[in-house]
Residue frames as qw, qx, qy, qz and C-alpha x, y, z in Angstrom:
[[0.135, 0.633, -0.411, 0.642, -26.51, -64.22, -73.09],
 [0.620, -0.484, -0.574, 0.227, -26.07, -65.74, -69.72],
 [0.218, -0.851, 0.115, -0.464, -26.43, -63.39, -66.57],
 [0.408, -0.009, -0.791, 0.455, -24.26, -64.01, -63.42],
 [0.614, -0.684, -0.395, 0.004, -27.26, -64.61, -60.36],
 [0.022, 0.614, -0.396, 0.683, -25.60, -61.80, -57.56],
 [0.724, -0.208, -0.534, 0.383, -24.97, -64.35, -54.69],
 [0.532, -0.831, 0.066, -0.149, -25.67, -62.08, -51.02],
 [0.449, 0.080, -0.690, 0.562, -22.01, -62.57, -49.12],
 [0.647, -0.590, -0.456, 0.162, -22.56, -63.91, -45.91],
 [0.112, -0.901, 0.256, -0.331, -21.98, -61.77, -42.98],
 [0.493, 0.318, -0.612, 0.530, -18.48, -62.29, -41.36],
 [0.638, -0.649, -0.413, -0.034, -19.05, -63.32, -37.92],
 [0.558, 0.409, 0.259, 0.674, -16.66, -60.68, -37.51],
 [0.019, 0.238, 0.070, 0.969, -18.34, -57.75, -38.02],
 [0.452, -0.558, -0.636, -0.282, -20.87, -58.96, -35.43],
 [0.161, 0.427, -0.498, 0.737, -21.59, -56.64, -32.38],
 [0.405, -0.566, -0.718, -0.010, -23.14, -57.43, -29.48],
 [0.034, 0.325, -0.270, 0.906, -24.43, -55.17, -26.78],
 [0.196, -0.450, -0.818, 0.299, -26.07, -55.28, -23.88],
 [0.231, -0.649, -0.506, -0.519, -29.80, -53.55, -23.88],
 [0.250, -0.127, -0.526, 0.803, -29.63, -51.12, -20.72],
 [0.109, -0.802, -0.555, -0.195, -33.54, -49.52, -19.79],
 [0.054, 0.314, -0.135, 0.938, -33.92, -45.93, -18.76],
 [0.376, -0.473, -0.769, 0.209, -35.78, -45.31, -15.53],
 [0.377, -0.740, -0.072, -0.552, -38.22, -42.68, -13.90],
 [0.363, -0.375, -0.641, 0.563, -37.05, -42.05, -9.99],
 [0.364, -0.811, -0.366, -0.276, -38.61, -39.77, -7.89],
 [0.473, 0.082, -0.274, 0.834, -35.82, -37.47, -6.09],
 [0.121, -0.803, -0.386, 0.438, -36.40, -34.43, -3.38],
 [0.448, 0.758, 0.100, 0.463, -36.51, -31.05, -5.23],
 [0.480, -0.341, -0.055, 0.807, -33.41, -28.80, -4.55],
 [0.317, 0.942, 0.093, 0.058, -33.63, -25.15, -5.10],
 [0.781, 0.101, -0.024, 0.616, -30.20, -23.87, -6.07],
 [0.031, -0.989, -0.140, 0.023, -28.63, -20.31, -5.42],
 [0.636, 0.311, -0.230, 0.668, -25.33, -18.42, -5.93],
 [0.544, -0.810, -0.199, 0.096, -23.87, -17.01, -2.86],
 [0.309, 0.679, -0.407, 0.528, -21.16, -15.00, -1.19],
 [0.793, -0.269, -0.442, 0.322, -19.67, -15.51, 1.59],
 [0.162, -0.709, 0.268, -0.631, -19.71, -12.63, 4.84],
 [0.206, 0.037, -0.814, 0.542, -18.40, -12.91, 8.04],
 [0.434, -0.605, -0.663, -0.077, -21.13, -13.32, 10.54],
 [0.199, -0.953, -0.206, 0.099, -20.03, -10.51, 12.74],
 [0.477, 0.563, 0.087, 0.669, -17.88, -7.23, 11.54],
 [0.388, -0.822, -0.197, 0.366, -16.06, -4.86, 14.18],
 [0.360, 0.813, -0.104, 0.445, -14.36, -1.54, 12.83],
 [0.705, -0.278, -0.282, 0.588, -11.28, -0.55, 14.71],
 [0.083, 0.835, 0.023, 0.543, -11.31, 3.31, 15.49],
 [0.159, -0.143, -0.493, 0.844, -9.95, 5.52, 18.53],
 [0.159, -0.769, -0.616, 0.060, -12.37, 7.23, 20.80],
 [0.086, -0.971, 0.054, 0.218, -10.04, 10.27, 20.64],
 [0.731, 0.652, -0.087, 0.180, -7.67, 11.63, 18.69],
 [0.265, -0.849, 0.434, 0.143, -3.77, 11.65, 18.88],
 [0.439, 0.581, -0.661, -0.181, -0.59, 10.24, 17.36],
 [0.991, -0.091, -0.095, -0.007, 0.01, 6.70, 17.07],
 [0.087, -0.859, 0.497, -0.081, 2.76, 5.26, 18.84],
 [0.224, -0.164, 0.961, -0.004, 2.56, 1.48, 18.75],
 [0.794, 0.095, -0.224, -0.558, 0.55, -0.74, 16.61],
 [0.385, -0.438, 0.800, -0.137, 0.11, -4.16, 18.06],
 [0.728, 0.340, 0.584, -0.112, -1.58, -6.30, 15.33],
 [0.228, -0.299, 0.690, 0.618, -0.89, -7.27, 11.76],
 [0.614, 0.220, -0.103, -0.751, -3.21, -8.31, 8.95],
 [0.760, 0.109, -0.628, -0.128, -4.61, -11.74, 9.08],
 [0.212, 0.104, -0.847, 0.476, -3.23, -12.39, 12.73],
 [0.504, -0.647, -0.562, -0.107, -6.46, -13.42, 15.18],
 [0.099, -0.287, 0.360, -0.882, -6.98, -10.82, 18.16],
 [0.246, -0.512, -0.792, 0.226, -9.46, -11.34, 21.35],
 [0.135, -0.838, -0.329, -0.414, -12.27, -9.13, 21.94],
 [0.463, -0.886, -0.003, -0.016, -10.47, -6.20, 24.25],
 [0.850, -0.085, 0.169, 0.492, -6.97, -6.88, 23.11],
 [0.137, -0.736, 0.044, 0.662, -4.86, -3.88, 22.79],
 [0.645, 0.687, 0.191, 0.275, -4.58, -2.91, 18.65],
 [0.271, 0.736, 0.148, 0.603, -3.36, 0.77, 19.15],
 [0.635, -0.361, -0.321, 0.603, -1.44, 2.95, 21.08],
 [0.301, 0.770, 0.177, 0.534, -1.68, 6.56, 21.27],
 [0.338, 0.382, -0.358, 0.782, 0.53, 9.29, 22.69],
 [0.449, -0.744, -0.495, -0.012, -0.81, 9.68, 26.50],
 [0.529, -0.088, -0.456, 0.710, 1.84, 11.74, 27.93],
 [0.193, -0.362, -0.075, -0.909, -0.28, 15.43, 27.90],
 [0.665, -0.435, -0.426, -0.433, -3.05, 13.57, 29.59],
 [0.736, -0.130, -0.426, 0.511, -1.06, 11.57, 32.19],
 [0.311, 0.070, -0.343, 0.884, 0.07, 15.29, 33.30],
 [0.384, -0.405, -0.300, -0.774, -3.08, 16.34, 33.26],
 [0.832, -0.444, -0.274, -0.186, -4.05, 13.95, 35.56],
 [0.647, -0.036, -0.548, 0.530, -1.55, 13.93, 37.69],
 [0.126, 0.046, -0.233, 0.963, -1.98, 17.58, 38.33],
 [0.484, -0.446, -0.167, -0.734, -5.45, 17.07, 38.94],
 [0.677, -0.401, -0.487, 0.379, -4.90, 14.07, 41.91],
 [0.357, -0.127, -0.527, 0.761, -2.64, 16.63, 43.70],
 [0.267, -0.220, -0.131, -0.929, -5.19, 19.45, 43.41],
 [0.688, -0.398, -0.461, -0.395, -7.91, 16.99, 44.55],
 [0.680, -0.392, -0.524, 0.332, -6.22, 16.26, 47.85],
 [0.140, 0.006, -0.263, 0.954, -5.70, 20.22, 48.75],
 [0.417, -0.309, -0.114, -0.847, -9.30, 20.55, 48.20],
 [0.673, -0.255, -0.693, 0.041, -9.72, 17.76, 50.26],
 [0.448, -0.122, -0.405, 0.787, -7.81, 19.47, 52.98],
 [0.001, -0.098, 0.169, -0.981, -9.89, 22.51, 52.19],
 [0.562, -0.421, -0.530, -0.476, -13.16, 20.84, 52.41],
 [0.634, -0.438, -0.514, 0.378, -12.21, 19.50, 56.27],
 [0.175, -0.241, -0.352, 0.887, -11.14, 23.10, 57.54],
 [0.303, -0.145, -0.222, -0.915, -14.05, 24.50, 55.80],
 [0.622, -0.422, -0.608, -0.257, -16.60, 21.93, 57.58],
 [0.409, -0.043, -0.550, 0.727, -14.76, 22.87, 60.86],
 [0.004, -0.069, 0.008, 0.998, -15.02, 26.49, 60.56],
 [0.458, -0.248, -0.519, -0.678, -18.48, 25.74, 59.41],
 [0.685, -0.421, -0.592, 0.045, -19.59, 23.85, 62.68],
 [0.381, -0.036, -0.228, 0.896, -17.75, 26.49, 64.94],
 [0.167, 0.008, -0.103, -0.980, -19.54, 29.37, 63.67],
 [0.581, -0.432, -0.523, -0.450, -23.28, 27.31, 63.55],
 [0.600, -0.451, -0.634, 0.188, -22.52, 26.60, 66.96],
 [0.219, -0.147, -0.098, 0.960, -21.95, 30.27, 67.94],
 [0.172, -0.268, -0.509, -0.800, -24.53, 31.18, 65.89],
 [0.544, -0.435, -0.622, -0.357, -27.15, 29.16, 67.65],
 [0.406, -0.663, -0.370, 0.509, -26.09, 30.90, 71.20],
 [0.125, -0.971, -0.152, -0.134, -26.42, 34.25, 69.18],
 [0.555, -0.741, 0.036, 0.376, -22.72, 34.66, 69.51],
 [0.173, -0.088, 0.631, 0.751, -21.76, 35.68, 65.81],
 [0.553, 0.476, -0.042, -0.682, -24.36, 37.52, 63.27],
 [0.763, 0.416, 0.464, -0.175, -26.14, 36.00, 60.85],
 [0.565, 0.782, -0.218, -0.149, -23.69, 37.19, 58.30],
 [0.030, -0.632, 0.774, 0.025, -20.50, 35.69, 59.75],
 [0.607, 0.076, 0.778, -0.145, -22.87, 32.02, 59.56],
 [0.766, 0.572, 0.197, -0.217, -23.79, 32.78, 56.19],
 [0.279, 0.825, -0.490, -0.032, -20.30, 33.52, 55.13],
 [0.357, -0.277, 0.888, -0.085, -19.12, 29.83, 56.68],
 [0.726, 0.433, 0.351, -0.402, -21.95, 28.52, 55.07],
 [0.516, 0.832, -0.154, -0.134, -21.41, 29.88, 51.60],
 [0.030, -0.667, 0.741, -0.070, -17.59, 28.53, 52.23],
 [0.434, -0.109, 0.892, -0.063, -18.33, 25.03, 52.76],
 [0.719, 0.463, 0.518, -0.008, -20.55, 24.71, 49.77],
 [0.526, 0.807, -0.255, -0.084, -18.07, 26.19, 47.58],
 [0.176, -0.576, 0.790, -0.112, -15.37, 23.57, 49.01],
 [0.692, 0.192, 0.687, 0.112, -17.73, 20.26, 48.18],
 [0.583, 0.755, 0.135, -0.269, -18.66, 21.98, 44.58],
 [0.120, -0.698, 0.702, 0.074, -14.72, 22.78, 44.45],
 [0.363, -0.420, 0.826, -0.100, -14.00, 19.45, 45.42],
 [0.667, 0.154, 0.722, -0.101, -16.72, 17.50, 43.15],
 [0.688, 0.708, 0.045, -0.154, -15.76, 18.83, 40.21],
 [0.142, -0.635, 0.759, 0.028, -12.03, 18.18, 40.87],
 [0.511, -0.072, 0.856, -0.020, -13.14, 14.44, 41.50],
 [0.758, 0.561, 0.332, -0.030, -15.55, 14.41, 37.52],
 [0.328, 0.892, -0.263, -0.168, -12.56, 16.21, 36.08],
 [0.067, 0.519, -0.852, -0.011, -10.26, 13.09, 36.76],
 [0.750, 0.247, 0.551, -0.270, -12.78, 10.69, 36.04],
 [0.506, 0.810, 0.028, -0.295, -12.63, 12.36, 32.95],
 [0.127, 0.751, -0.635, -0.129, -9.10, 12.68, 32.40],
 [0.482, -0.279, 0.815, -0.160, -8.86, 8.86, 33.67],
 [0.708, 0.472, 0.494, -0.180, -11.15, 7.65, 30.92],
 [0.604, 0.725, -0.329, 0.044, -9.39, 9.55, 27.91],
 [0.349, -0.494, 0.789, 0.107, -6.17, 7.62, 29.60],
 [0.643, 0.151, 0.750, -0.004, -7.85, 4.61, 28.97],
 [0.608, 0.748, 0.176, -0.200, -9.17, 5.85, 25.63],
 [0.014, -0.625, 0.683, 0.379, -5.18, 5.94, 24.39],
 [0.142, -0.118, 0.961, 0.205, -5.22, 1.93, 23.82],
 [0.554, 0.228, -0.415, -0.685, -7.38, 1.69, 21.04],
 [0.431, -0.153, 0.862, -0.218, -9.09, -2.01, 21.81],
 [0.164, -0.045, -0.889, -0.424, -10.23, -4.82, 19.35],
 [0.492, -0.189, 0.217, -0.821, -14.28, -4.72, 19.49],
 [0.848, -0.135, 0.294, -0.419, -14.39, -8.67, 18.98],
 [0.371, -0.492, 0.729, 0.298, -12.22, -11.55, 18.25],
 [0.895, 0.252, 0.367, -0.033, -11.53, -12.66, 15.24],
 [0.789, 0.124, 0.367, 0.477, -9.44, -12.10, 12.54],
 [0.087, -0.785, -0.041, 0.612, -7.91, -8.79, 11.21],
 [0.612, 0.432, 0.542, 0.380, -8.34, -7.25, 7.92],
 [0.191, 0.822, 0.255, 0.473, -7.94, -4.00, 5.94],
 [0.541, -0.665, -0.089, 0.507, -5.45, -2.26, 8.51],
 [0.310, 0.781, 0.132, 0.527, -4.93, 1.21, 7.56],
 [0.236, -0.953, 0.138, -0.127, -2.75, 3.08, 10.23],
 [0.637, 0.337, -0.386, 0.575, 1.59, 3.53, 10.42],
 [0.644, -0.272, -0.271, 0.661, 3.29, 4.92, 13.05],
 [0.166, -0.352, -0.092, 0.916, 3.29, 8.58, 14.20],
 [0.030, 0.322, 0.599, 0.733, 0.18, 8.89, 12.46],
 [0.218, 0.079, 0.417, -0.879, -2.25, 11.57, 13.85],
 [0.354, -0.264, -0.757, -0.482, -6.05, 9.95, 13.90],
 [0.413, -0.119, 0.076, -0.900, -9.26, 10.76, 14.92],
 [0.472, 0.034, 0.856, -0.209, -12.28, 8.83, 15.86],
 [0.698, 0.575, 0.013, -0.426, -13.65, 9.13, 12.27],
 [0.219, 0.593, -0.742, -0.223, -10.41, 7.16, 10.88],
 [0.948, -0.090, 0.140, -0.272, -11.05, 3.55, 10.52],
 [0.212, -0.639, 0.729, 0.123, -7.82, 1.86, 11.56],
 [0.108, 0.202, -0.924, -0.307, -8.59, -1.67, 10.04],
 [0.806, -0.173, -0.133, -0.550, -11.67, -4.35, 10.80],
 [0.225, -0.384, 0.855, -0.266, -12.24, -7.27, 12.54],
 [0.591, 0.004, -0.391, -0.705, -14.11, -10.49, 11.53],
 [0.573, -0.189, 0.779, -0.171, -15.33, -13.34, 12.91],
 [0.543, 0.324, -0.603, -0.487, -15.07, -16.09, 10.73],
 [0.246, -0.174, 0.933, -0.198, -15.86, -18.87, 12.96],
 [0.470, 0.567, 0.673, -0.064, -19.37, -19.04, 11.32],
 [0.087, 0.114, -0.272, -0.951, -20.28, -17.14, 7.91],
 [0.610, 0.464, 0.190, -0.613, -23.08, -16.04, 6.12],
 [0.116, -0.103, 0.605, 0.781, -23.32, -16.86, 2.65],
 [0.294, 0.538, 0.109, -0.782, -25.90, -14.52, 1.20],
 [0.264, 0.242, 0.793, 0.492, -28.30, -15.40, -1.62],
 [0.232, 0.114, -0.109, -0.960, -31.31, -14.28, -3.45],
 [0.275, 0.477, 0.818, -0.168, -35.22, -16.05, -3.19],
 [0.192, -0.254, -0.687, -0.653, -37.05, -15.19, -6.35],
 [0.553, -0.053, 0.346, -0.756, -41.01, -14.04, -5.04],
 [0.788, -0.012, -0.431, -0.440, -42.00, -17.30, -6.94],
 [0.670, 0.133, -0.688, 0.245, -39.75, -19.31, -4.39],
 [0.133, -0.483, 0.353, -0.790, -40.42, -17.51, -1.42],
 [0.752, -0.359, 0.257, -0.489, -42.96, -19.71, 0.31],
 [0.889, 0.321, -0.326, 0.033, -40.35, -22.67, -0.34],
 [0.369, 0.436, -0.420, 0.706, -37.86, -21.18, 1.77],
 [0.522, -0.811, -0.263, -0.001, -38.22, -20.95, 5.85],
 [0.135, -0.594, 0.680, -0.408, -35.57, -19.28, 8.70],
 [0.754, -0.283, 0.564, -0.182, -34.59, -22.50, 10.36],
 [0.942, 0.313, -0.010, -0.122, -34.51, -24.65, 6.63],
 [0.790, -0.336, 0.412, 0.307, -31.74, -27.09, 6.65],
 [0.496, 0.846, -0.161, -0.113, -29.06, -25.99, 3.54],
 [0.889, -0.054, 0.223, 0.396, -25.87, -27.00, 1.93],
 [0.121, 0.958, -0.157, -0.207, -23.19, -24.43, 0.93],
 [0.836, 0.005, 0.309, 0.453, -20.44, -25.86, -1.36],
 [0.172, -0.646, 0.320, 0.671, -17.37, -23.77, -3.14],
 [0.328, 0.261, -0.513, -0.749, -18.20, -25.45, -6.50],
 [0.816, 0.075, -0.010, -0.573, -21.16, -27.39, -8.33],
 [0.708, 0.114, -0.695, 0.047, -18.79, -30.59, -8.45],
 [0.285, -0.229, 0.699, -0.615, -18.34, -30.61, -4.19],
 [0.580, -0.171, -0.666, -0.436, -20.25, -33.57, -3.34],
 [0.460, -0.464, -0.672, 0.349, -20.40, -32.87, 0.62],
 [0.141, -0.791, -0.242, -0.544, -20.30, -29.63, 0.97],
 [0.342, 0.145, -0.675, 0.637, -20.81, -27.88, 4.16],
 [0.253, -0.617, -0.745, 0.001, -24.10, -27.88, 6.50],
 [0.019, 0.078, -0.110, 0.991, -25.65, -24.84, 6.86],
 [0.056, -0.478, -0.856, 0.190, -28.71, -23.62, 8.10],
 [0.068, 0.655, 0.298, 0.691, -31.31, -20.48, 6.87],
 [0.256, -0.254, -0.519, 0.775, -31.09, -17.75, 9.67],
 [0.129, 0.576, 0.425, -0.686, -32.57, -15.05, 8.08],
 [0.391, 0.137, 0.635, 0.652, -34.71, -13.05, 5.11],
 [0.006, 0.106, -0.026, -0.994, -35.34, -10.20, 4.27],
 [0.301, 0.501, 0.576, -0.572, -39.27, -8.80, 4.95],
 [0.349, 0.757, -0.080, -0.546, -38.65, -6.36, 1.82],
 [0.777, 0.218, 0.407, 0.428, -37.52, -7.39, -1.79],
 [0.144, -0.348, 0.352, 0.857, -34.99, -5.16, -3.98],
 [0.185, 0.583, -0.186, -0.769, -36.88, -2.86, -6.35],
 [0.261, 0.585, -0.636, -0.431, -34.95, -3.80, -9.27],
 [0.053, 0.220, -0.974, -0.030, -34.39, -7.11, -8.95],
 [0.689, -0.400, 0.067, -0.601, -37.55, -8.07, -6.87],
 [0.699, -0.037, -0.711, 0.067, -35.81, -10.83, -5.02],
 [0.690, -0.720, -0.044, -0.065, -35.49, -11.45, -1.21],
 [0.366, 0.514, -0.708, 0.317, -31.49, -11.49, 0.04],
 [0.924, -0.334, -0.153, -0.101, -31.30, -14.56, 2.70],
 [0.055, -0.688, 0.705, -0.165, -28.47, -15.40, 5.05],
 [0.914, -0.183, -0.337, -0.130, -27.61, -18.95, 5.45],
 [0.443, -0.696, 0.555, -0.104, -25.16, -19.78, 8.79],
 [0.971, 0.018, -0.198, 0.130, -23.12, -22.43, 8.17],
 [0.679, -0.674, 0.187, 0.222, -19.98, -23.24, 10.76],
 [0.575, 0.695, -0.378, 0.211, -15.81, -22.79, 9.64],
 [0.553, -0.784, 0.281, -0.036, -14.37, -23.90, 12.50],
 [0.838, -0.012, 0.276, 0.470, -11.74, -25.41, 10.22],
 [0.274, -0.656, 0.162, 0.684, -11.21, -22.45, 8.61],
 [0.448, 0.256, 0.708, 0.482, -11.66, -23.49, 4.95],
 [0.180, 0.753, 0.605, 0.186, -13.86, -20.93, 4.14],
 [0.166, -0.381, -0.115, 0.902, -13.20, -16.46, 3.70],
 [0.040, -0.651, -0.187, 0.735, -14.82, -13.92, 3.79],
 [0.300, 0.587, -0.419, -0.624, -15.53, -12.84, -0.18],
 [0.312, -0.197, 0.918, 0.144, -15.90, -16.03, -1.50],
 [0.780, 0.017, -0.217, -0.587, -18.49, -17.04, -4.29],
 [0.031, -0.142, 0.989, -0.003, -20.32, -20.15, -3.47],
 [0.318, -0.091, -0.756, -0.565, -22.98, -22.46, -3.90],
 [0.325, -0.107, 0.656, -0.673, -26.20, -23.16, -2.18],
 [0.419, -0.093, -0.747, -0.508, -28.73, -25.58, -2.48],
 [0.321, -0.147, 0.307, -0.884, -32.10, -25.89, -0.25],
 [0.133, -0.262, -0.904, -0.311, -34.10, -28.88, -0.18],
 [0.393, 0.006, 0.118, -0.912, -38.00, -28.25, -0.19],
 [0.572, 0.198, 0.717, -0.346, -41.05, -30.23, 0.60],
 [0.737, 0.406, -0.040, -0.539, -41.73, -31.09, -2.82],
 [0.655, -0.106, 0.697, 0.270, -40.47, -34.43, -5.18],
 [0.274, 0.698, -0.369, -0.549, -39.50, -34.48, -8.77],
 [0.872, 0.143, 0.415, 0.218, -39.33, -37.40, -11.52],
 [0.028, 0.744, -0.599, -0.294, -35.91, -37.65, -13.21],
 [0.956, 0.261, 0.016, -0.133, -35.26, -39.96, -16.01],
 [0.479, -0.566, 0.646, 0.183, -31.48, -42.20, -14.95],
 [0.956, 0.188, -0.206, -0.095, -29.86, -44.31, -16.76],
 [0.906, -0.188, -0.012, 0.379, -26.67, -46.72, -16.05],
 [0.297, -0.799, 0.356, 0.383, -23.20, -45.26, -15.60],
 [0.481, -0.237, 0.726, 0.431, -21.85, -47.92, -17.61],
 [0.533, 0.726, 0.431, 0.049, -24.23, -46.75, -20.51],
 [0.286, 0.949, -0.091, -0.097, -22.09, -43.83, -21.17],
 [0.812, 0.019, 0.228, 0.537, -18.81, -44.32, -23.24],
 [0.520, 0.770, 0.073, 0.362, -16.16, -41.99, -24.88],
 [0.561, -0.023, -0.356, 0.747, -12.92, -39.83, -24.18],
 [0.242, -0.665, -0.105, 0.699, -12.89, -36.15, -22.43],
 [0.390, 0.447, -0.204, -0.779, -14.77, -33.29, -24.41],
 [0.602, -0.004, -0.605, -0.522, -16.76, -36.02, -26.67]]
């Protein structure tokens, strides 16, 4: 019986691949701590009246920008206004009665002091001219007064920046407990993290930071730690930190979640390889 010998086929030159042999490498990179953040305005002014009455003009919208002292709010002044008015004219009869009463008062001392009028008709001039300044200086605090709650009608913006949450209509009767809207500055924000007690001594006020909107951002926006908290939450036991970082473009509000990252004096070894090592489509 003859066997047939099983003859190898040759490899097709074909189904040869080649490829090119790419090492993997140890570097040595600064360590970043990372942190999720929000994003607060750096400074927050409530709009309120200092006294109550009806609204009669509102001069601001939400979102529009306002300078610090810029009317907001108008309230009804016209009760006051009379008030004061009728206290000016009143202030200039006691005026009148303060000068005949200082007269009449010098008259009679000078009588007096030649013994030509009793001691009662000098006390009784007296007693008249200090009840004409008293008069007269409570006339002048009582339209101080009145002059201040004027002013106190036009509700004023306590610092410039942007308006938010506006809560007051027309002909609406508010108090100084009512909180007509807010004000924010947004030229710088916070954005507010949490330091872990293991990270705490990693972290200064002053450390240089990045604050990006997501983990793909690859500039970001310089920021800098301002402050952190002495105490740690309870619960949680972390620290809450502010980092400052500028908006003077505006890109950035108020509520936002974003990213932080902190370099720290330490170094890390991270194992790289080539870009061009990695192949395939989207999701594989």
């Amino acid at each position: 019986m003859v066997t047939a010998k099983k003859i190898p086929a040759s490899a097709s030159a074909g189904n040869k691949v080649y490829v090119e042999a790419q090492q993997a490498k140890t570097v040595k990179s600064a360590s970043v701590l990372s942190f999720k953040a929000t994003l607060e305005p750096m400074e927050e002014g409530i709009v309120s009246s200092k006294k109550s009455g009806k609204v009669v003009q509102i001069l601001f919208d939400s979102g529009k920008r306002v300078t610090q002292g810029a009317p907001m709010v108008i309230l009804d002044d016209q009760d006051i206004a009379n008030q004061l008015k009728s206290a000016q004219m009143n202030l200039q009869k006691l005026e009148l009665n303060l000068d005949l009463s200082q007269r009449n008062y010098d008259r009679i001392n000078q009588l007096y002091v030649n013994s030509a009028v009793s001691k009662s008709d000098f006390e009784n001039a007296e007693a008249a001219l200090k009840t004409a300044k008293v008069d007269l200086e409570s006339t002048r605090i009582n339209i101080e007064t009145l002059q201040d709650t004027l002013e106190n009608t036009v509700v004023r913006s306590p610092i410039s920046g942007a308006v938010d949450e506006k809560d007051v209509v027309l002909g609406q009767f508010v108090s100084p407990s009512n909180v007509l809207a807010k004000v924010k500055n947004t030229a710088s924000l916070y954005a507010v993290i949490q330091i872990k007690q293991s990270d705490l001594d990693k972290v200064k006020a002053g450390s240089k930071a990045t604050v990006k909107l997501s983990r793909e951002d690859t500039k970001g926006y310089q920021g800098v730690v301002k402050t952190i908290d002495i105490a740690a939450d309870v619960s949680a036991r972390v620290f809450d930190c502010k980092v400052q970082v500028g908006n003077e473009a505006g890109k950035l509000h108020p509520g936002e979640f974003a990213y932080v990252e902190i370099p720290v004096d330490e170094t890390v070894e991270k194992v790289v390889i080539p870009m061009k090592a990695l192949t395939g489509a989207e999701g594989n």
